[in-house]
Jmol script that loads the backbone (N, CA, C; Angstrom):
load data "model"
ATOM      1  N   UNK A   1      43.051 201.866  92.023  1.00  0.00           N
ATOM      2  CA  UNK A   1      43.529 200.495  92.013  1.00  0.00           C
ATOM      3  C   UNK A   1      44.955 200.455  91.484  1.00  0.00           C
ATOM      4  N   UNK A   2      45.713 199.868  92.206  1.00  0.00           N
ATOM      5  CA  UNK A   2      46.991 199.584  92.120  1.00  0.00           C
ATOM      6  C   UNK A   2      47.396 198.527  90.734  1.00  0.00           C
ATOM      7  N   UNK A   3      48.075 198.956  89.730  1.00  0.00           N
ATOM      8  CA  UNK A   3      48.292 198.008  88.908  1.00  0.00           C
ATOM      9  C   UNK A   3      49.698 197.394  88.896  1.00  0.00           C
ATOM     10  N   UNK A   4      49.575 196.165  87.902  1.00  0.00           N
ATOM     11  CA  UNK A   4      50.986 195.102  88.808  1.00  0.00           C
ATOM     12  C   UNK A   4      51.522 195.235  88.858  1.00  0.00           C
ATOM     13  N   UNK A   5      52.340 195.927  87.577  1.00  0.00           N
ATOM     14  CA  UNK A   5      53.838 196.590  87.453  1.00  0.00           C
ATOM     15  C   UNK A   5      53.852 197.156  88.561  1.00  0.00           C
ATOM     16  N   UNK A   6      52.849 198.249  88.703  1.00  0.00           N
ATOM     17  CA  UNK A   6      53.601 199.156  90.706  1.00  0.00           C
ATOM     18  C   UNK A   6      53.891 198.629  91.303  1.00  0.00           C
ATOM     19  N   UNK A   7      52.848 197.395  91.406  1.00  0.00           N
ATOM     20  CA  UNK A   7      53.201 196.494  92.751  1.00  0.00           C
ATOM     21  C   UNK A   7      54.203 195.908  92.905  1.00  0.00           C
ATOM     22  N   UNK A   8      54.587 195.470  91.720  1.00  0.00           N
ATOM     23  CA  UNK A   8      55.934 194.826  91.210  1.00  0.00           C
ATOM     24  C   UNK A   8      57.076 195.588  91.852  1.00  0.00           C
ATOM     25  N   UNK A   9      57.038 196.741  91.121  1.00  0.00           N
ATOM     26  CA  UNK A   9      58.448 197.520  91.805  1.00  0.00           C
ATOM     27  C   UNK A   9      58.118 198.154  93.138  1.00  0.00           C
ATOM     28  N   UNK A  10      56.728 198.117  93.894  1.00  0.00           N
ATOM     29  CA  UNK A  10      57.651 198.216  94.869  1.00  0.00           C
ATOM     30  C   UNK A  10      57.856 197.131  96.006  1.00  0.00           C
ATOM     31  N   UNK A  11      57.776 196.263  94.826  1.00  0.00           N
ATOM     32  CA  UNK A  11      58.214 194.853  96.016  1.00  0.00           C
ATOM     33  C   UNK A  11      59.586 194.332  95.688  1.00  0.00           C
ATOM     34  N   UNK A  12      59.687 194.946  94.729  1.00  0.00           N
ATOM     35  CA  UNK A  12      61.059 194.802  94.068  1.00  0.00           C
ATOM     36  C   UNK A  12      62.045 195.776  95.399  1.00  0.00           C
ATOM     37  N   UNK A  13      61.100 197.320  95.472  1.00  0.00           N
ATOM     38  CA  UNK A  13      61.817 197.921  96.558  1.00  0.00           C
ATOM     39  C   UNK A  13      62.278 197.342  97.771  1.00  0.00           C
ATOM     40  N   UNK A  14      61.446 196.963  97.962  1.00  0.00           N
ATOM     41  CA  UNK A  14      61.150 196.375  99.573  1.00  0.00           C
ATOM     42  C   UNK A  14      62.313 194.765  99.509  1.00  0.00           C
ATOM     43  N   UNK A  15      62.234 194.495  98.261  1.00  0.00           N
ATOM     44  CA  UNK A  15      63.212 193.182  98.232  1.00  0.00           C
ATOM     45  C   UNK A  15      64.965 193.786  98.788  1.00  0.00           C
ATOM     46  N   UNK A  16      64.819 195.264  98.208  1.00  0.00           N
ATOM     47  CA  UNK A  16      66.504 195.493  98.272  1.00  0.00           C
ATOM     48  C   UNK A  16      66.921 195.839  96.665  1.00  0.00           C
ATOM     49  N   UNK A  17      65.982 195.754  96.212  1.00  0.00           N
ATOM     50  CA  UNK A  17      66.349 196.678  94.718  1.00  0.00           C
ATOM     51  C   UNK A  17      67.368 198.084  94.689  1.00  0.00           C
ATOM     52  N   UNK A  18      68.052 198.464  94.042  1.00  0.00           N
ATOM     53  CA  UNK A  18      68.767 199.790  94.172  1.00  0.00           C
ATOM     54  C   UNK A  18      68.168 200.336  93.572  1.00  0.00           C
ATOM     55  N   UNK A  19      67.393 200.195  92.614  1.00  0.00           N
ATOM     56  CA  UNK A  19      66.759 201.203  91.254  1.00  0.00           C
ATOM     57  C   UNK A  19      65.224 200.198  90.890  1.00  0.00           C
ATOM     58  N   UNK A  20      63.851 200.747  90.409  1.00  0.00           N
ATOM     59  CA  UNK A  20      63.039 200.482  89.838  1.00  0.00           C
ATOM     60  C   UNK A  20      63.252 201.373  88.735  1.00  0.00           C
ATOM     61  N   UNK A  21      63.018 200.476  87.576  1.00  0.00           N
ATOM     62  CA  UNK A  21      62.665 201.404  86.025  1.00  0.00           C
ATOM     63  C   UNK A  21      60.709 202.174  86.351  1.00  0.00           C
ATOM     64  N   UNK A  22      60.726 203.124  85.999  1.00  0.00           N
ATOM     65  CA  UNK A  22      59.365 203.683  86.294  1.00  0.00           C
ATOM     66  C   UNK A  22      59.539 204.601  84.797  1.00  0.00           C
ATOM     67  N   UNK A  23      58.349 205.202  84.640  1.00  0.00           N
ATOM     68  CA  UNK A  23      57.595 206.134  83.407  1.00  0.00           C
ATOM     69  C   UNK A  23      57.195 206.965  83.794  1.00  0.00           C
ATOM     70  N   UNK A  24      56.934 208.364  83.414  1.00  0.00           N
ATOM     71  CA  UNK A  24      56.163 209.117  83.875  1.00  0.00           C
ATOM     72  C   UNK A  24      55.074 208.816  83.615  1.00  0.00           C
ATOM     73  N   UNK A  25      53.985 208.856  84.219  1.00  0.00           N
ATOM     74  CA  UNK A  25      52.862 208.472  84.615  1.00  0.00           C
ATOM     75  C   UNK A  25      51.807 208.777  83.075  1.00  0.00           C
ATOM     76  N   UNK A  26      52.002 209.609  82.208  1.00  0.00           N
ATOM     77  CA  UNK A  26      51.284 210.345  81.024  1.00  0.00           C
ATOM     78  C   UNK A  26      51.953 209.238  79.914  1.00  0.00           C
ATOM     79  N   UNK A  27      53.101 208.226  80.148  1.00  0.00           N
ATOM     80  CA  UNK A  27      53.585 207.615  78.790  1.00  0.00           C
ATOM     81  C   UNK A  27      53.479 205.866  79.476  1.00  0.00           C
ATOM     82  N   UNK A  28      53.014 205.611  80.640  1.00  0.00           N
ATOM     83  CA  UNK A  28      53.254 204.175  81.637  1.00  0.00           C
ATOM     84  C   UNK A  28      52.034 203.768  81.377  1.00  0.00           C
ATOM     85  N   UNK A  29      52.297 202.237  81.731  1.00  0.00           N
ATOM     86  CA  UNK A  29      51.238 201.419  81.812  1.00  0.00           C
ATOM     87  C   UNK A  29      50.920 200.634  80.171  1.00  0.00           C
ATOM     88  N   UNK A  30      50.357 199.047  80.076  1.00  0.00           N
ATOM     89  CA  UNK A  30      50.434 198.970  78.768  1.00  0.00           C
ATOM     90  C   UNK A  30      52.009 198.326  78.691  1.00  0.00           C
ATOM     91  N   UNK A  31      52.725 198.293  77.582  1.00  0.00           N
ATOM     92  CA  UNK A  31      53.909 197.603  77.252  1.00  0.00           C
ATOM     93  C   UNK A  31      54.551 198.768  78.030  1.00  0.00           C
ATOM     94  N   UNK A  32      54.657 199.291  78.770  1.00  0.00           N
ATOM     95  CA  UNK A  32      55.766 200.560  79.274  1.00  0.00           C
ATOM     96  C   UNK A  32      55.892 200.351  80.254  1.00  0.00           C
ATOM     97  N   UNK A  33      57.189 200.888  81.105  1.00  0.00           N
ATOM     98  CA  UNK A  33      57.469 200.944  82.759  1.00  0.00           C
ATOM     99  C   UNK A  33      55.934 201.389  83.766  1.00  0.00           C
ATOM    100  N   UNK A  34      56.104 200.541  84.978  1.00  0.00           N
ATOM    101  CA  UNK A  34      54.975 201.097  85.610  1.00  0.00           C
ATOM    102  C   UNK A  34      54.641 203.042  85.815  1.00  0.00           C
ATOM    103  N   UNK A  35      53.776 203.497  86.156  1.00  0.00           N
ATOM    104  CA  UNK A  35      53.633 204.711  86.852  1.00  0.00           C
ATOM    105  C   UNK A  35      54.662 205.321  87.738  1.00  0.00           C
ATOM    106  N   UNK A  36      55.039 206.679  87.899  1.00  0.00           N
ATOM    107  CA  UNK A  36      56.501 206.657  88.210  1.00  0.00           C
ATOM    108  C   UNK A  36      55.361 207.938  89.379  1.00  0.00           C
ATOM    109  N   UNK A  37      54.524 208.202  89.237  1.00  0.00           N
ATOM    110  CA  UNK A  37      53.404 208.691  90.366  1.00  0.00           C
ATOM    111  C   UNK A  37      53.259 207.949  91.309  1.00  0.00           C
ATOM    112  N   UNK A  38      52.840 206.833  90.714  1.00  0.00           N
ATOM    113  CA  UNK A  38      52.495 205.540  92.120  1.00  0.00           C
ATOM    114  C   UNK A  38      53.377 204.596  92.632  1.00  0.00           C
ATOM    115  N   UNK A  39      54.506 204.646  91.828  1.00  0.00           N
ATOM    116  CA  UNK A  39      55.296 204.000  92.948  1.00  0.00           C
ATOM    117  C   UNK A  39      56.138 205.350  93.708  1.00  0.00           C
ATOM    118  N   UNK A  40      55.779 206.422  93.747  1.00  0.00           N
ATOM    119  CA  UNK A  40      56.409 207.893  94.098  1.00  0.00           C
ATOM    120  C   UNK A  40      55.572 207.869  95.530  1.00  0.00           C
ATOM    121  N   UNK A  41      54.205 208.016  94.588  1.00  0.00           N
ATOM    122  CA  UNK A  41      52.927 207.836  96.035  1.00  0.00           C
ATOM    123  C   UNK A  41      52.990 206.974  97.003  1.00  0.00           C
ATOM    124  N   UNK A  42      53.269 205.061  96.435  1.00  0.00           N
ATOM    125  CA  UNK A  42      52.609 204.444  97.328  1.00  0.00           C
ATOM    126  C   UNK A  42      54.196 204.135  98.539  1.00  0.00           C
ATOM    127  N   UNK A  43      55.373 205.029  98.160  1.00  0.00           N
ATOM    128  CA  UNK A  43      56.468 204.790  98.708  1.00  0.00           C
ATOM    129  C   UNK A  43      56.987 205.694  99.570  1.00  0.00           C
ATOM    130  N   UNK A  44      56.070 207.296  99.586  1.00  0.00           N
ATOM    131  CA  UNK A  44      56.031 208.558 100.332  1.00  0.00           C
ATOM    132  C   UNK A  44      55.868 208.010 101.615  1.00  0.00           C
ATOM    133  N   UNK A  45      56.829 208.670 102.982  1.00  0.00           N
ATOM    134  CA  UNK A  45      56.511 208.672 104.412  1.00  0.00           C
ATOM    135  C   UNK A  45      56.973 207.217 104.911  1.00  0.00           C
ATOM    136  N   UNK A  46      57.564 206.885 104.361  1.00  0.00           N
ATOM    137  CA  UNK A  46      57.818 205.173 104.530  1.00  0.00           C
ATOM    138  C   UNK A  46      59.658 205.119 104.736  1.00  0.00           C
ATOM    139  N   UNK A  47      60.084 203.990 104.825  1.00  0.00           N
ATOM    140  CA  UNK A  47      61.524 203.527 104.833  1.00  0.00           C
ATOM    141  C   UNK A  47      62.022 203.818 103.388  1.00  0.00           C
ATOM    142  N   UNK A  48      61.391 203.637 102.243  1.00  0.00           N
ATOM    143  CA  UNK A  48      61.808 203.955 101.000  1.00  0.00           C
ATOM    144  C   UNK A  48      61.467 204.840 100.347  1.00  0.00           C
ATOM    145  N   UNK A  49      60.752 206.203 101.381  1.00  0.00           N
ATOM    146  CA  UNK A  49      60.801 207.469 100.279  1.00  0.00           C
ATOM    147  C   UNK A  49      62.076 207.665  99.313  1.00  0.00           C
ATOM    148  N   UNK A  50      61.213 207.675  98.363  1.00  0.00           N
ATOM    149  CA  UNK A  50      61.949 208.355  97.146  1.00  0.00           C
ATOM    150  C   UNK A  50      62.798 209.859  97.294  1.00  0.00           C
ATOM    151  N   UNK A  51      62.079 210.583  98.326  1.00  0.00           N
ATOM    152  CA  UNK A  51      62.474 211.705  98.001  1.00  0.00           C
ATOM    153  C   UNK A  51      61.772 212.839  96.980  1.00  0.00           C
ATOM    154  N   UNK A  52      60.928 212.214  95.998  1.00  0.00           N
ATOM    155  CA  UNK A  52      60.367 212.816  95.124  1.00  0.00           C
ATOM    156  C   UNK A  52      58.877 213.017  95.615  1.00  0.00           C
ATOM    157  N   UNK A  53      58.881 214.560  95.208  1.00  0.00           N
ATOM    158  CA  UNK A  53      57.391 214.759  95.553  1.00  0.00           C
ATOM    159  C   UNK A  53      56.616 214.924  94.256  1.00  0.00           C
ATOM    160  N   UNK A  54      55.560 214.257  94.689  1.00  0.00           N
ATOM    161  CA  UNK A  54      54.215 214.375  93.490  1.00  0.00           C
ATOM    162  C   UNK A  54      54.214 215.489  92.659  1.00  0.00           C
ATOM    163  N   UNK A  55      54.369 216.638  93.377  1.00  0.00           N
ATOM    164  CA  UNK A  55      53.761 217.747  93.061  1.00  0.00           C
ATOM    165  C   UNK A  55      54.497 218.604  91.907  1.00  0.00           C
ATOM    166  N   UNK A  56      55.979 218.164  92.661  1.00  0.00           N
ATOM    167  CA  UNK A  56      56.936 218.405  91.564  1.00  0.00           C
ATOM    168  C   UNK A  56      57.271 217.818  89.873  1.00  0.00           C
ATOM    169  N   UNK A  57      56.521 216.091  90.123  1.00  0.00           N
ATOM    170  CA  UNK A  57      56.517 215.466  88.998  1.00  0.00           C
ATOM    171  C   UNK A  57      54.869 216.045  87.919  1.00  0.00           C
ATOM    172  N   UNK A  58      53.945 216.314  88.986  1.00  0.00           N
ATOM    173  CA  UNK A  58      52.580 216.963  88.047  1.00  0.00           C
ATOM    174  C   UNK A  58      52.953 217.702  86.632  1.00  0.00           C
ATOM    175  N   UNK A  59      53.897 218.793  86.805  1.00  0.00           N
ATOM    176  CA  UNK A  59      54.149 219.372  85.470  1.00  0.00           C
ATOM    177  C   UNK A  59      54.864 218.318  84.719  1.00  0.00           C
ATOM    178  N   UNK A  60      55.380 217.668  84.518  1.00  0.00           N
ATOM    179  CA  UNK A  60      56.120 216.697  83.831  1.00  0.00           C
ATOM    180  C   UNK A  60      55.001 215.752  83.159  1.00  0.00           C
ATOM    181  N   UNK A  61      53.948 215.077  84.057  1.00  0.00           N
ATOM    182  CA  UNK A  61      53.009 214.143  83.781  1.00  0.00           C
ATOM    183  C   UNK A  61      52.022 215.392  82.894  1.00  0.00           C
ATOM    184  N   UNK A  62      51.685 216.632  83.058  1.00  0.00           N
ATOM    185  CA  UNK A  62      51.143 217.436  82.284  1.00  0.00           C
ATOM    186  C   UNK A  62      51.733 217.464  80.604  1.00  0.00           C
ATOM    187  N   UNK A  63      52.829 217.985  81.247  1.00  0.00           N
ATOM    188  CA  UNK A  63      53.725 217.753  79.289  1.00  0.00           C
ATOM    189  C   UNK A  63      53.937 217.344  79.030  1.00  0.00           C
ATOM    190  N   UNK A  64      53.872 215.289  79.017  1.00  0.00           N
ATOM    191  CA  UNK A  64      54.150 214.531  78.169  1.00  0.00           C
ATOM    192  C   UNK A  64      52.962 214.022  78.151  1.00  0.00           C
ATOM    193  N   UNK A  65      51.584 214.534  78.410  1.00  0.00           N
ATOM    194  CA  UNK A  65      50.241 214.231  78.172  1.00  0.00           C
ATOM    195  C   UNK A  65      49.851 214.668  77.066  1.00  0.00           C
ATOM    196  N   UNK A  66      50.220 215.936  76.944  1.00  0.00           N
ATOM    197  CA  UNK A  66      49.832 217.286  76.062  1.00  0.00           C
ATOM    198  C   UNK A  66      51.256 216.770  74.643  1.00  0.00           C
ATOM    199  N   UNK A  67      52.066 216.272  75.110  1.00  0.00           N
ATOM    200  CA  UNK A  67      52.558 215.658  73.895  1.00  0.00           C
ATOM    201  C   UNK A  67      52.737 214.485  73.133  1.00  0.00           C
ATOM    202  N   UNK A  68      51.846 213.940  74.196  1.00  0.00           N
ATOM    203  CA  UNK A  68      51.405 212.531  74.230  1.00  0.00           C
ATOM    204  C   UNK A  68      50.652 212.329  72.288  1.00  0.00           C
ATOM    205  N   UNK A  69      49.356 213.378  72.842  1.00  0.00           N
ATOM    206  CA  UNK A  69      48.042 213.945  71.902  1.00  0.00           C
ATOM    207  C   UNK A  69      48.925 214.256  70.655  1.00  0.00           C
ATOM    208  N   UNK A  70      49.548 215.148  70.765  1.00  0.00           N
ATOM    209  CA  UNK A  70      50.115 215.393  69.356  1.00  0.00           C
ATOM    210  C   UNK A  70      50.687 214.227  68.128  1.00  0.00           C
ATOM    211  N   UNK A  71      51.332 213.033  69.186  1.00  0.00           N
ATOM    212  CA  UNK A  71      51.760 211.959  68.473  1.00  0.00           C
ATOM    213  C   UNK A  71      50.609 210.749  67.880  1.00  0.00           C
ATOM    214  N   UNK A  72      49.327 211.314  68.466  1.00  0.00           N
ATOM    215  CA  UNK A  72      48.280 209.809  68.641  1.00  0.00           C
ATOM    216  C   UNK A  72      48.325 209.390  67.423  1.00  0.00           C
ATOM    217  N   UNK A  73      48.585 209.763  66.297  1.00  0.00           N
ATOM    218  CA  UNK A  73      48.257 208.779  65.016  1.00  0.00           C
ATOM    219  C   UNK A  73      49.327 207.989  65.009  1.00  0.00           C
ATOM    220  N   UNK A  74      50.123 207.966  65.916  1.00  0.00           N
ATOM    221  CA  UNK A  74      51.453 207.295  65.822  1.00  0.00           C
ATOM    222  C   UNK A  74      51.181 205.859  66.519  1.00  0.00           C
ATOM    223  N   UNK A  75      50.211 205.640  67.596  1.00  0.00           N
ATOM    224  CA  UNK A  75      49.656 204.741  69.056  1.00  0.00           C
ATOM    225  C   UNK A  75      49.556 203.538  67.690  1.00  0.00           C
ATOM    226  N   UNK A  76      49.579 202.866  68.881  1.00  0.00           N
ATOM    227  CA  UNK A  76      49.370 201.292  68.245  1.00  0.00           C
ATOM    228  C   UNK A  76      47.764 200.746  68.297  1.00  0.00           C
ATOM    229  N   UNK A  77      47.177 201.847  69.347  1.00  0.00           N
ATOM    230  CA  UNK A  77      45.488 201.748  69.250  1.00  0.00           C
ATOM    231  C   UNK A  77      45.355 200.511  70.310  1.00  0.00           C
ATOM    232  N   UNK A  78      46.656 199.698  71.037  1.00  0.00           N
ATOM    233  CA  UNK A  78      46.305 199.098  71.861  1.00  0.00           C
ATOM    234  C   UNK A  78      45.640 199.864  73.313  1.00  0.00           C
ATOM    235  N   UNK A  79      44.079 198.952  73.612  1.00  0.00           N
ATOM    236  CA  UNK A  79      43.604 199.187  74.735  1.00  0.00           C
ATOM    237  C   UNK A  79      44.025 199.182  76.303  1.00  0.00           C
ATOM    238  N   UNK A  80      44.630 197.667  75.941  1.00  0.00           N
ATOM    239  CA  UNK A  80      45.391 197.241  77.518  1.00  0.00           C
ATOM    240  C   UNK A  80      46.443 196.191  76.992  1.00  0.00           C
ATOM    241  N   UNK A  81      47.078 196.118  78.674  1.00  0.00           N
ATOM    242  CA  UNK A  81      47.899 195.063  77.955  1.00  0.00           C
ATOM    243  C   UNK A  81      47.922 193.920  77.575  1.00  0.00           C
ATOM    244  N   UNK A  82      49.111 192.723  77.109  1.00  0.00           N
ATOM    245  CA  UNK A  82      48.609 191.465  76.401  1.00  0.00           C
ATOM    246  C   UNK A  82      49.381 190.563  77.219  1.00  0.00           C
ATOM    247  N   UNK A  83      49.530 189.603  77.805  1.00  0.00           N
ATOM    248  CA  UNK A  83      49.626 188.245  78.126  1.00  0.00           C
ATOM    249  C   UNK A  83      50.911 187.948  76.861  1.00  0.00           C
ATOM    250  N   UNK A  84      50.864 187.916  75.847  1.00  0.00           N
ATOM    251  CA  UNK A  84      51.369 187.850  74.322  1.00  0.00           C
ATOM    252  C   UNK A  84      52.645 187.871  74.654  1.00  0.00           C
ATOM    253  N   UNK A  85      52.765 188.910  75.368  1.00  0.00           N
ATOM    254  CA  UNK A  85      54.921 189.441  75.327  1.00  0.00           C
ATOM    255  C   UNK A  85      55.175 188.749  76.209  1.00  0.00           C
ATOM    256  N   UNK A  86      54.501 187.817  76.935  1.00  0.00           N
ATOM    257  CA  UNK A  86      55.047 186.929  77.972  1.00  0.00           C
ATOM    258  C   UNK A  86      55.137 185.488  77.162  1.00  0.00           C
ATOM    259  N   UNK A  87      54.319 184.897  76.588  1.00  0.00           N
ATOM    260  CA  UNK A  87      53.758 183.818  75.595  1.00  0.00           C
ATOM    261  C   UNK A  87      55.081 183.724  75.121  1.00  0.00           C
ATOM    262  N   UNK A  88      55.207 184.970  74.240  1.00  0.00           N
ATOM    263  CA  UNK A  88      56.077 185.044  72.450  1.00  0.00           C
ATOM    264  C   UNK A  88      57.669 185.872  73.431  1.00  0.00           C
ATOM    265  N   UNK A  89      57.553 185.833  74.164  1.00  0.00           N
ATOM    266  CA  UNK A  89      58.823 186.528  74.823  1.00  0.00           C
ATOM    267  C   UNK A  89      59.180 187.857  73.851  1.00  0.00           C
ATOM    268  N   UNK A  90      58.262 188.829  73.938  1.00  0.00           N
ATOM    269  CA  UNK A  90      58.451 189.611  72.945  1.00  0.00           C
ATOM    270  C   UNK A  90      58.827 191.536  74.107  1.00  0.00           C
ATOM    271  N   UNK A  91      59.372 191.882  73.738  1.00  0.00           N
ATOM    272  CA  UNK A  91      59.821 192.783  74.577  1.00  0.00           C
ATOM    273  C   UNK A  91      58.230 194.098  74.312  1.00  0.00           C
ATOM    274  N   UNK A  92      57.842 194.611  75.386  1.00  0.00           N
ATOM    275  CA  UNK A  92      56.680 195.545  75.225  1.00  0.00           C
ATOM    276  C   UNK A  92      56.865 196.841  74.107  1.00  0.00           C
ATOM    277  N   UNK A  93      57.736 197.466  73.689  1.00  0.00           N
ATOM    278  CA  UNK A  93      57.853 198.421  73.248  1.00  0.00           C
ATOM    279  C   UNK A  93      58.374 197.313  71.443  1.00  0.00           C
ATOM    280  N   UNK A  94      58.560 196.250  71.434  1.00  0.00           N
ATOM    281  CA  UNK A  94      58.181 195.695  69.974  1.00  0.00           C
ATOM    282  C   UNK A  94      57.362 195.454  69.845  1.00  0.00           C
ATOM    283  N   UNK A  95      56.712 194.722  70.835  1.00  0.00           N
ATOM    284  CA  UNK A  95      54.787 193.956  70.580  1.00  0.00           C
ATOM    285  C   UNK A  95      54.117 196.344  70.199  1.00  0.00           C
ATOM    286  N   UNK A  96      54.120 196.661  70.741  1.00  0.00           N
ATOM    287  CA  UNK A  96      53.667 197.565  69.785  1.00  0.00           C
ATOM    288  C   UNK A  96      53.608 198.368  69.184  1.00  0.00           C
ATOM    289  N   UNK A  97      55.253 198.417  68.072  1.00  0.00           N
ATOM    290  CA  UNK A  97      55.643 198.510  66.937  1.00  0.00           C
ATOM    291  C   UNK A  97      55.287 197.887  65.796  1.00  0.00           C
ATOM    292  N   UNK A  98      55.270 196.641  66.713  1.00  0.00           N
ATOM    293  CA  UNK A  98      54.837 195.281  65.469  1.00  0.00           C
ATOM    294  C   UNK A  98      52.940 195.054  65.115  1.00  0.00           C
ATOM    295  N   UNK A  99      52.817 195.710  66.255  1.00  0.00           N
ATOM    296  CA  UNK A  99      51.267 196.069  65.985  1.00  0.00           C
ATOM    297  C   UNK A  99      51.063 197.222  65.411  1.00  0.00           C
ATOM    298  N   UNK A 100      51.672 198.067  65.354  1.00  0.00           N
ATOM    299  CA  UNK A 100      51.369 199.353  65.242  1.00  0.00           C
ATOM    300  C   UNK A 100      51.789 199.067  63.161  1.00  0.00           C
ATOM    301  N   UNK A 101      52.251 198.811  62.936  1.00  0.00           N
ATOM    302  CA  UNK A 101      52.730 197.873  61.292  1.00  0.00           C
ATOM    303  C   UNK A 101      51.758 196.905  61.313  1.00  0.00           C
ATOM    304  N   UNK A 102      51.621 196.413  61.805  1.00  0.00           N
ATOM    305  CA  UNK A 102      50.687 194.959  61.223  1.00  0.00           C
ATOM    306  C   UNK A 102      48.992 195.678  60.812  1.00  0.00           C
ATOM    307  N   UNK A 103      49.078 196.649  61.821  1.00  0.00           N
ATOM    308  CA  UNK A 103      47.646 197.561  60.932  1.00  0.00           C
ATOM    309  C   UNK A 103      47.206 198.432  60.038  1.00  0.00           C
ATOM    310  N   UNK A 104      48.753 199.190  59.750  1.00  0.00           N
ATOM    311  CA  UNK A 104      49.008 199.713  58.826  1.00  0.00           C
ATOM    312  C   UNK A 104      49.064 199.216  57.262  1.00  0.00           C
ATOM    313  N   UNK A 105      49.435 197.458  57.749  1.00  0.00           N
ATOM    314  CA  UNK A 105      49.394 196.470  56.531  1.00  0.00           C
ATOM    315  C   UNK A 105      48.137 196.107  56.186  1.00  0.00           C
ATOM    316  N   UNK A 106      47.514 196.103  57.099  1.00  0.00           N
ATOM    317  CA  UNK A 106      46.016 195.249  57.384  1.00  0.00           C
ATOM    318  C   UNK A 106      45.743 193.806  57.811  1.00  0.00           C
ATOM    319  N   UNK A 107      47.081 193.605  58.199  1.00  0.00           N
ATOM    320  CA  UNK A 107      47.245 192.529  59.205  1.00  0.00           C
ATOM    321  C   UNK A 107      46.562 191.857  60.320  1.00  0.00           C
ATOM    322  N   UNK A 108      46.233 193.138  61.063  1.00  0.00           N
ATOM    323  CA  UNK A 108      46.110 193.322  62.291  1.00  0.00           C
ATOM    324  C   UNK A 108      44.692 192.229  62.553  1.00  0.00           C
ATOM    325  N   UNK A 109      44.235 191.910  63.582  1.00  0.00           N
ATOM    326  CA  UNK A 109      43.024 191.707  63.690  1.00  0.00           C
ATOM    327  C   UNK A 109      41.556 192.322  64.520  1.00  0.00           C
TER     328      UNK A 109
END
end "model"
wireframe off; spacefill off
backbone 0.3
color backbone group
């Protein structure tokens, strides 16, 4: 299943965008740039290949998985994303900083 952000950019593509912000796929999704796999994938063989092949990005999505793990006590422990940073106009990578502190305080709920 396609999630929105992808869909987002690649309709953003298809609008005439020059650039989508994307993530590698092991750090995306959540307050972060969409999947940089699936808009790679769902844009292969088309008018807007990327140029980039999957196969080549796999090791990349491997090692920032594997270093993903090493950082986890660092995660904000959020599940999915929030509605919130749209509400509070709060940029994704503060909403969970500011969570990631607010539980550390015992804030959190």
């Amino acid at each position: 299943a396609a999630h929105a952000a992808d869909v987002a950019a690649r309709a953003a593509a298809n609008a005439g965008a020059d650039a989508v912000d994307v993530a590698i796929d092991s750090m995306s999704g959540l307050t972060s740039q969409p999947s940089m796999g699936a808009v790679v994938g769902s844009l292969a063989g088309g008018h807007l290949d990327t140029g980039v092949k999957l196969e080549d990005i796999a090791p990349l999505i491997d090692y920032w998985e594997s270093t993903r793990v090493s950082y986890a006590a660092f995660e904000s422990g959020q599940k999915s994303g929030s509605a919130e940073v749209y509400t509070h106009e709060i940029p994704g990578g503060q909403y969970t900083n500011m969570l990631f502190q607010a539980t550390q305080n015992g804030l959190a709920e």
